[in-house]
C-alpha positions as CSV (number, residue, x, y, z in Angstrom):
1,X,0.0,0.0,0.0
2,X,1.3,3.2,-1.1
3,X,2.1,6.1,2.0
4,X,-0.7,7.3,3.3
5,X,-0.3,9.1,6.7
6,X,-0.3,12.7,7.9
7,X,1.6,14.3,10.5
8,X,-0.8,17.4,12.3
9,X,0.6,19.7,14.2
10,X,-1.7,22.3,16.6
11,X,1.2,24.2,18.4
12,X,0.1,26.6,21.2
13,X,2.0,28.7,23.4
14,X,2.7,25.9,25.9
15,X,1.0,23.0,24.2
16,X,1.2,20.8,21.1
17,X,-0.9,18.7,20.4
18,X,-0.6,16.1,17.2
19,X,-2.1,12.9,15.3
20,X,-0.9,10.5,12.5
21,X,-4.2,10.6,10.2
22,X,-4.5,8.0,7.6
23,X,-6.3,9.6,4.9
24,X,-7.4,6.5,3.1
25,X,-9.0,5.3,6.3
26,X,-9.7,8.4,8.6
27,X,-8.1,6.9,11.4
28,X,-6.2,8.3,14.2
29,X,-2.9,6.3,14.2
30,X,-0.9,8.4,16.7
31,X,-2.7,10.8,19.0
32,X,-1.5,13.0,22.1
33,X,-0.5,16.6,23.5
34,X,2.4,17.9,25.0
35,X,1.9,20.3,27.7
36,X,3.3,22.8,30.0
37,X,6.5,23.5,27.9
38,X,8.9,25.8,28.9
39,X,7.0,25.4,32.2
40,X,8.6,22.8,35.5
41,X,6.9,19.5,34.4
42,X,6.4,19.2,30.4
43,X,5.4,15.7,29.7
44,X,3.7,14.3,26.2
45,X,0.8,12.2,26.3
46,X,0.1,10.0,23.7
47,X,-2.3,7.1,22.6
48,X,-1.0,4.1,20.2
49,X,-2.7,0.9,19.5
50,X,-5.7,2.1,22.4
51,X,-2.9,2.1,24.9
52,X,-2.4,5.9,26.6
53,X,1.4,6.3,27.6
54,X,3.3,9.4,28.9
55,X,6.5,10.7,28.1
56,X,8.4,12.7,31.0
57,X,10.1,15.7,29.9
58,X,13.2,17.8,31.7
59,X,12.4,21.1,33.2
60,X,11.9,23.9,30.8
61,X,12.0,22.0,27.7
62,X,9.7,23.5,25.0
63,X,8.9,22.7,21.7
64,X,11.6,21.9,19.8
65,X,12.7,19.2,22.5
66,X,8.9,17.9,22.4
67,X,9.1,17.4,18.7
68,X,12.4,16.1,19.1
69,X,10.8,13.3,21.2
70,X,7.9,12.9,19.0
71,X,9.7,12.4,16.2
72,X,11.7,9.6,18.4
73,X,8.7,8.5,19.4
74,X,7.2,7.6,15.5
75,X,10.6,6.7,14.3
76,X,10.2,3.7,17.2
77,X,6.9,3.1,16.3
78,X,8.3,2.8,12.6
79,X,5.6,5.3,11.7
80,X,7.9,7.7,9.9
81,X,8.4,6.1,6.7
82,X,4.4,6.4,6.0
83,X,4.0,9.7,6.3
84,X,3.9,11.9,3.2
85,X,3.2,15.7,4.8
86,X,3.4,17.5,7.7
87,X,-0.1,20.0,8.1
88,X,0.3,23.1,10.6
89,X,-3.0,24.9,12.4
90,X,-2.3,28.2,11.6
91,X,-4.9,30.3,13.8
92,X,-4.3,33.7,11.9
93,X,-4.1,34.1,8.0
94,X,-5.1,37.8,7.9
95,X,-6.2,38.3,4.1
96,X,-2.7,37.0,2.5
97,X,-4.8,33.3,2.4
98,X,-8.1,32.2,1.7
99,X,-6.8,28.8,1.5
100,X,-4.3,26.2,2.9
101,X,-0.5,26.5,1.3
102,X,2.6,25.1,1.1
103,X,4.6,26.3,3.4
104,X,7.6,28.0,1.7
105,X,9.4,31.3,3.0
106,X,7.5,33.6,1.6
107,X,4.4,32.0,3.7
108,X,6.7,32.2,6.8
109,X,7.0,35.9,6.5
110,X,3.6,36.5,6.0
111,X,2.7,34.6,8.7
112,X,4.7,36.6,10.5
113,X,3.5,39.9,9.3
114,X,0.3,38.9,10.9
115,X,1.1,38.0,14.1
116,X,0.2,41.5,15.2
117,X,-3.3,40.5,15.0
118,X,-2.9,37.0,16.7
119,X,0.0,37.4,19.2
120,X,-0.8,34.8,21.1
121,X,-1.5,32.5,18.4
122,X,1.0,33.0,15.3
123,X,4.2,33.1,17.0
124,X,3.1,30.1,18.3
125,X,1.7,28.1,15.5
126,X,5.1,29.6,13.8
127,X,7.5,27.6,16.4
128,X,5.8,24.3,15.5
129,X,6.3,25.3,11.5
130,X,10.1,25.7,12.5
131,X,10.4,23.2,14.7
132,X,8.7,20.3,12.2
133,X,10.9,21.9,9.5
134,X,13.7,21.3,11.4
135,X,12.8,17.7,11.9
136,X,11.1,16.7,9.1
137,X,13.2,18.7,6.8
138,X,12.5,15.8,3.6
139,X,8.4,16.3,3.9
140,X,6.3,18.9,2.5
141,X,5.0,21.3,5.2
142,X,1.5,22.6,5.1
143,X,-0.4,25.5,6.6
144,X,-3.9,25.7,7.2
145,X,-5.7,28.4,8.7
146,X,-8.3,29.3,10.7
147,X,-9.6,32.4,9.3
148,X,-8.8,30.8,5.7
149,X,-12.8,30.0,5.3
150,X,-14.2,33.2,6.7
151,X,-12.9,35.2,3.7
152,X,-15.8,34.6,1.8
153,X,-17.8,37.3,3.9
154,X,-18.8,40.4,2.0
155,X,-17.0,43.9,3.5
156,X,-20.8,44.4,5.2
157,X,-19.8,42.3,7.0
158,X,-16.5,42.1,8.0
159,X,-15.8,45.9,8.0
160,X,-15.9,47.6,11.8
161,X,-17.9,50.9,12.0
162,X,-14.2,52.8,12.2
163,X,-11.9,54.8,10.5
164,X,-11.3,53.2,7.1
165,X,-8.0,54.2,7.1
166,X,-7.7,51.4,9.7
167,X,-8.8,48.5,7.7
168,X,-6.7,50.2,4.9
169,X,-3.4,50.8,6.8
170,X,-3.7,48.4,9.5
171,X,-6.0,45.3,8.7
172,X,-8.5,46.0,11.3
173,X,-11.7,44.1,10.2
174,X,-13.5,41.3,11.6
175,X,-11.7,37.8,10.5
176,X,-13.5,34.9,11.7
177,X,-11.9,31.8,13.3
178,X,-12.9,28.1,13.8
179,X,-12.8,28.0,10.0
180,X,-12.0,24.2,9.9
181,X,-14.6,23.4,11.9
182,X,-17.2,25.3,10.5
183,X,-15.8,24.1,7.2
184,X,-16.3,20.8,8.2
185,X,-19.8,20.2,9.9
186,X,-20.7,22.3,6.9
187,X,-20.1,20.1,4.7
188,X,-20.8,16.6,6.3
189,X,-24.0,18.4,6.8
190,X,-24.5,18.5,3.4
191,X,-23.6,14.6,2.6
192,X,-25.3,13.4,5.9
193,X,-28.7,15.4,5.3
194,X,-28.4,15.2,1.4
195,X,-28.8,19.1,1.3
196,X,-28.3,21.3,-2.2
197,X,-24.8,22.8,-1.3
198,X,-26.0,25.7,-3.9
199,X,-29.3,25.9,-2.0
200,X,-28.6,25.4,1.6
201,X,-29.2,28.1,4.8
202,X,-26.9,27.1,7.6
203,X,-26.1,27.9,11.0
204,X,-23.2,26.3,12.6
205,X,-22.3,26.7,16.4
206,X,-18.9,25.8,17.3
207,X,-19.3,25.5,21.4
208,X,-16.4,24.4,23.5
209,X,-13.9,26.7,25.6
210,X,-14.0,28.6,22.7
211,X,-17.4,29.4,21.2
212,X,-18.3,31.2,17.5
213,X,-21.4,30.9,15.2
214,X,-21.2,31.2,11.6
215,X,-24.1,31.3,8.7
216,X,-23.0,29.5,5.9
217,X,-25.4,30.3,2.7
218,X,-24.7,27.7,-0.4
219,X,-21.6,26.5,1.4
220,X,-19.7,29.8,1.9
221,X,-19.2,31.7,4.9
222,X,-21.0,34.9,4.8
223,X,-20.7,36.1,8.8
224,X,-19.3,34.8,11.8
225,X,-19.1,35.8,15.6
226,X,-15.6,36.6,15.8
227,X,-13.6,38.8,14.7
228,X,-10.2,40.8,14.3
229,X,-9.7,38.2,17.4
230,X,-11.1,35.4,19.1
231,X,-12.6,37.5,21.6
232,X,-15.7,39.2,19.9
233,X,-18.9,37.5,19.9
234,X,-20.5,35.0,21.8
235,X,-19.7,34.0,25.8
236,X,-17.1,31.7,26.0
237,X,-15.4,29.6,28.6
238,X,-13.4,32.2,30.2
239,X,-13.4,34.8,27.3
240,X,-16.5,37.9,27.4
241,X,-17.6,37.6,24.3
242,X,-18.9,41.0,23.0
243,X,-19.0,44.1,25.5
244,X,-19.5,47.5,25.6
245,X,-16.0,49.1,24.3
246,X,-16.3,52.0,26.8
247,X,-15.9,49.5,29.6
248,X,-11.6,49.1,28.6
249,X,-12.0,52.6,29.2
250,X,-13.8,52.7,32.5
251,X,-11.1,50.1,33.8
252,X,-8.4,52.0,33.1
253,X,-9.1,55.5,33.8
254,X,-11.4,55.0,37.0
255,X,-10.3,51.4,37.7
256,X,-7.0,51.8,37.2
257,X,-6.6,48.8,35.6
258,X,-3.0,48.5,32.8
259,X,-3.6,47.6,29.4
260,X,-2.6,43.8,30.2
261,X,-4.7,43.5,33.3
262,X,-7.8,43.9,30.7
263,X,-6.6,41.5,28.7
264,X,-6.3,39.1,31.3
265,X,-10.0,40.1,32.5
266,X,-11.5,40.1,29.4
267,X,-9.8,36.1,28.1
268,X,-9.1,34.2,31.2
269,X,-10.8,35.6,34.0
270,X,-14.8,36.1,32.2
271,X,-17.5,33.5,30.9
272,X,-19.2,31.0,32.3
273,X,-15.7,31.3,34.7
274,X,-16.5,35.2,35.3
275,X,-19.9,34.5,36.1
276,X,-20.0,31.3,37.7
277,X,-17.4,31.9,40.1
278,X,-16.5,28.2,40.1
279,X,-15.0,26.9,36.4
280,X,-15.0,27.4,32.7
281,X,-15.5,24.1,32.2
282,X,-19.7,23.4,31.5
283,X,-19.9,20.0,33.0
284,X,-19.3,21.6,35.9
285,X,-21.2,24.7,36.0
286,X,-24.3,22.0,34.7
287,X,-23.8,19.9,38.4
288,X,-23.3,23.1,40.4
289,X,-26.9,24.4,39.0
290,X,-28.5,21.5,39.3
291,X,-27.3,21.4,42.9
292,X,-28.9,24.7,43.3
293,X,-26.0,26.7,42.9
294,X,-27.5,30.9,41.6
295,X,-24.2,31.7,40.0
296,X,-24.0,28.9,37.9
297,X,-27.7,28.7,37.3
298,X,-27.3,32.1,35.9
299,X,-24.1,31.4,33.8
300,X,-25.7,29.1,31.6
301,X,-28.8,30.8,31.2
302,X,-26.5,33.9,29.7
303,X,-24.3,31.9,27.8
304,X,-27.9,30.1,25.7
305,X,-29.5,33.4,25.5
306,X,-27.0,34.8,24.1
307,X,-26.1,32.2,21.6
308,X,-29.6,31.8,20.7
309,X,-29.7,35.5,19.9
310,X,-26.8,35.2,17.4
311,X,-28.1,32.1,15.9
312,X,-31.6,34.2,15.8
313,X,-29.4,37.0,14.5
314,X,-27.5,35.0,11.4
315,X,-30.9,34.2,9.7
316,X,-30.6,37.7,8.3
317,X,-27.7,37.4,6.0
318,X,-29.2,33.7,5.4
319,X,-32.4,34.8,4.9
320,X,-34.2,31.8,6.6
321,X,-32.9,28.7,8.1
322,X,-32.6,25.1,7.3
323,X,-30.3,23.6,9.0
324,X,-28.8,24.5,12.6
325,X,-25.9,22.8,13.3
326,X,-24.3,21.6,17.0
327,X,-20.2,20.7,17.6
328,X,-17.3,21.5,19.8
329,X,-17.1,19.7,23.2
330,X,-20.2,21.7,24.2
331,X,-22.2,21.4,21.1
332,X,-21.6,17.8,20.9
333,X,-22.6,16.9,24.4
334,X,-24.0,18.9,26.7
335,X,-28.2,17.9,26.0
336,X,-28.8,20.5,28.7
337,X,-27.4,23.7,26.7
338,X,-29.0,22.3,23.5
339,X,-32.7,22.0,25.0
340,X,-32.2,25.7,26.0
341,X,-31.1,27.2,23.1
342,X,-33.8,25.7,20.8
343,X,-36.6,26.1,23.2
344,X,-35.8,30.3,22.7
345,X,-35.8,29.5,19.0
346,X,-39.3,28.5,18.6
347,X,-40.3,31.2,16.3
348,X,-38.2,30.2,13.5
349,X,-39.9,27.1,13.7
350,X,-37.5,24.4,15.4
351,X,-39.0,22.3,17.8
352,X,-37.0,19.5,19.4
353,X,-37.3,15.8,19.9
354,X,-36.1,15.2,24.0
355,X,-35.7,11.4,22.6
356,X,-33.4,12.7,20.1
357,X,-31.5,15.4,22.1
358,X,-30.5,12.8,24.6
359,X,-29.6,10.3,22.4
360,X,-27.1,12.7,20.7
361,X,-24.2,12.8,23.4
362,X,-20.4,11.5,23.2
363,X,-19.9,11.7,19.8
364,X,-23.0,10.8,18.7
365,X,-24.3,12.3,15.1
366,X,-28.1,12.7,15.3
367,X,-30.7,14.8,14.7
368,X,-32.4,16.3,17.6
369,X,-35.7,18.5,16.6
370,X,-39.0,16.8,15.1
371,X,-39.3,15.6,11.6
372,X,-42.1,18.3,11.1
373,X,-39.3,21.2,12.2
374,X,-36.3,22.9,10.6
375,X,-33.2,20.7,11.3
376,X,-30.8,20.5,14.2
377,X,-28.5,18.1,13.8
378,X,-25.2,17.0,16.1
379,X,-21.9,16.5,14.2
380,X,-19.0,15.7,15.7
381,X,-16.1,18.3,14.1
382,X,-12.8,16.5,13.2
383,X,-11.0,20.0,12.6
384,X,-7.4,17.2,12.2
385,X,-9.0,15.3,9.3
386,X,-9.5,18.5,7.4
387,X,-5.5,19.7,8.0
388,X,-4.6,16.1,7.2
389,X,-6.7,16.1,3.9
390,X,-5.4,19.2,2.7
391,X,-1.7,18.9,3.6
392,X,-2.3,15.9,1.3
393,X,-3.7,16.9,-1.4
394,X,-1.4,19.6,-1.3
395,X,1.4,17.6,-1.2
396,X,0.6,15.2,-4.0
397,X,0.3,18.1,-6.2
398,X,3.6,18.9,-6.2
């Protein structure tokens, strides 16, 4: 059998995380994270053959030594002489890609150039790319990026209501991220529910620590929640979502708050976490409420009011709805947030099945509302099988 396996590389700040995808199959050869580099105890966790094994790293040892050891690690497993590409999460492609690309140096500098508006993402995703480069110097190396899908949307709706000479000069618009995802739900949607991709209205809600809703109209991406960063839109785990600008303002001047102290406030310390008082994570907030717990209770009834007011909000540039689609680690299995958010959507006509809505948990795909309804339908995302595909076909083309 001819090589069939791709390397995928999601590098954060402290974290990589990786698979061996078999694109002929689907399949998740080699799967695992490596986390807290550069911090006291790194380590690399990893799953082979359905057994889960750790790798103990030195103190302080960041992503070169992790890749270093991964590469070890699939040379031992005799896993290297498979693979065929090497595909990098890039969170931020600003508008130099509306697509994925072989990574050359040209796409290294642009990348770069944008890590103004991702600077806690790019320089990142960029130490994995040199990292992987260095290790893998024989395979084509692949980007794909979030934002890549998103730049379908019209200026109406990616354009702030500021100075133009910002978007001009500076690249200040709204970019979109979860692209991958969106991209594709989207389209198993289409296969799974046999919908017209150039006659289809959907929805898709990407919920996990990170949240963002999208309309999709004929397969394209005509608006999303997010914007020049991950921050805008809808509440999120322990990120505000959309907020009055005035309040950075009111922080700093009567507050005194600095510059980075809102930052802090505004991605790690709000959410379901600001509110709750007690986690970012939802399973928890879910047992705290129905324990009784106000704070929590409260929470969650923000967090599906205000996603059912975006989703309310995206039949606009839709003009309608068909399909409304669930995914993320939220989306796919809390029943809870689900039942609450369509129950406020009632007047677009969606009217869930409980049957169904339970059913639909742990990586279940089902359809949760009534056959006589506009759909809602579960999908699990697989945002790794969509870098693996295209660092693929990428890399066959040349």
């Amino acid at each position: 059998m001819s090589s069939s396996h791709v390397l995928v590389l999601n590098c954060g700040s402290s974290s990589l995380k990786f698979a061996i995808i078999d694109i002929h199959s689907g399949s998740e050869v080699l799967s695992g994270l490596a986390e807290c580099l550069a911090e006291q105890q790194p380590l690399i966790k990893y799953k082979y053959d359905g057994e889960k094994q750790t790798i103990t790293l030195s103190a302080g040892d960041a992503h070169q030594v992790a890749i270093t050891r991964l590469v070890e690690l699939v040379k031992h497993l005799n896993l290297d002489k498979q693979l065929i590409a090497v595909g990098h999460r890039v969170v931020h492609g600003g508008e130099h890609f509306t697509h994925s690309v072989r990574i050359t140096p040209e796409v290294i500098e642009a990348i770069k150039q944008t890590s103004a508006l991702a600077p806690l993402h790019n320089p990142a995703n960029l130490l994995g790319i040199e990292a992987a480069q260095t290790a893998f110097a024989a395979l084509p190396q692949v980007a794909v990026f979030d934002t890549a899908f998103h730049q379908s949307m019209e200026p109406t709706a990616f354009l702030y209501a500021l100075p133009y000479s910002l978007y001009k000069e500076h690249g200040i618009r709204r970019y979109g991220f979860h692209g991958t995802s969106h991209y594709y739900v989207s389209t198993q949607a289409h296969k799974i529910l046999g919908l017209d991709k150039d006659n289809s209205r959907i929805v898709s809600a990407h919920l996990g620590n990170g949240c963002s809703v999208t309309a999709i109209k004929n397969g394209l991406s005509v608006d999303t929640s997010m914007g020049l960063t991950p921050l805008e839109g809808l509440m999120m785990g322990t990120r505000s979502g959309d907020i009055d600008p005035g309040i950075f303002a009111f922080l700093v001047n009567q507050l005194k708050y600095s510059p980075t102290q809102v930052d802090l406030l505004l991605n790690k310390q709000s959410g379901l976490l600001g509110i709750s008082e007690l986690s970012n994570d939802c399973r928890t907030i879910e047992e705290a409420a129905a324990q009784g717990h106000e704070q929590a209770q409260l929470a969650l009834d923000i967090f599906c009011y205000r996603l059912a007011k975006q989703i309310a909000a995206f039949a606009v540039p839709l003009g309608g709805l068909d399909t409304l689609i669930f995914t993320g680690g939220i989306g796919e299995n809390s029943d809870e947030i689900r039942r609450k958010v369509v129950s406020q959507l009632g007047f677009l006509g969606l009217t869930l099945d409980n049957e169904k809505n339970l059913a639909a948990r742990f990586g279940q795909l089902g359809i949760i509302t009534t056959t006589n309804s506009p759909c809602a339908v579960v999908i699990p995302t697989n945002e790794e099988w969509v870098i693996a595909t295209d660092a693929a076909t990428i890399a066959q083309e040349q």
